[in-house]
C-alpha positions, 0 to 999 in steps of 0.5 A, spaced: 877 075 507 872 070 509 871 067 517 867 061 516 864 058 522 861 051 522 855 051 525 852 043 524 851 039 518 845 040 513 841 033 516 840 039 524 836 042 518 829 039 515 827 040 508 823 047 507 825 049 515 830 053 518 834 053 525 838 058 529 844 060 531 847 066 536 853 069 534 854 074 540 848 079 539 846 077 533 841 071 532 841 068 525 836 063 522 839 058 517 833 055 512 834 050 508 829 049 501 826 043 499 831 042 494 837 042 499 839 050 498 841 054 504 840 061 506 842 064 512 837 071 515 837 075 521 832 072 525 828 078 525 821 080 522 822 087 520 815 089 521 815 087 527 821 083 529 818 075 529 823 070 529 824 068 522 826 061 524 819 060 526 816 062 519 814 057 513 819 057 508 816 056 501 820 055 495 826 061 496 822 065 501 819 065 508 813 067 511 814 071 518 809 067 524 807 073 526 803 077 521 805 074 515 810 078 511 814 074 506 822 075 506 826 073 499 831 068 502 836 070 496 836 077 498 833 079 505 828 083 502 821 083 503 816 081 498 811 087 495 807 089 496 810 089 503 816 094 505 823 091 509 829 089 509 833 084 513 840 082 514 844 077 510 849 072 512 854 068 506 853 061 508 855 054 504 856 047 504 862 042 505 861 036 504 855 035 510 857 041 513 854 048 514 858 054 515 857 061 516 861 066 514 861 071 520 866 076 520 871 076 526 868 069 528 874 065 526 876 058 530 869 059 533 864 053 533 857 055 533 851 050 534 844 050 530 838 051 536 
């Protein structure tokens, strides 16, 4: 059973950017691609913990801000030939809304930063 959380709406989130959103003590970054698609990470580099939020997002990836390690979007991993792995949130799109799902979240409003 899926908790879906809205967390805004697609427009808080420019083309080829991200935002993040604190669900207790986890931070999560939403990135939205240049052809409107969403992806939602753990807003932590795994090299070396830089916010992902701040990274530059390219096609379906995202370069961390720190020492550029590149992150698939699709699946968390790094792209080798770096090493690491970052967690992953199910997310989608109602109408203009984005919503996360975050388990134990239900009834919760969270808001994109």
């Amino acid at each position: 059973m899926n908790d879906w959380v809205d967390i805004g709406v697609i427009g808080d989130i420019p083309r080829l950017g991200a935002r993040a959103v604190r669900a207790a003590e986890t931070k999560i970054a939403v990135f939205r691609t240049d052809d409107d698609r969403l992806f939602a990470l753990e807003d932590k580099c795994p090299h070396r913990s830089g916010p992902l939020s701040q990274g530059i997002v390219h096609g379906c990836r995202v370069t961390c801000p720190l020492h550029n390690l590149v992150i698939d979007l699709q699946s968390g991993e790094a792209v080798a030939p770096d090493e690491g792995r970052v967690g992953r949130f199910d997310v989608r799109l109602v109408g203009d809304r984005i919503q996360l799902d975050l388990p134990g979240a239900r009834g919760r409003h969270l808001e994109l930063a």
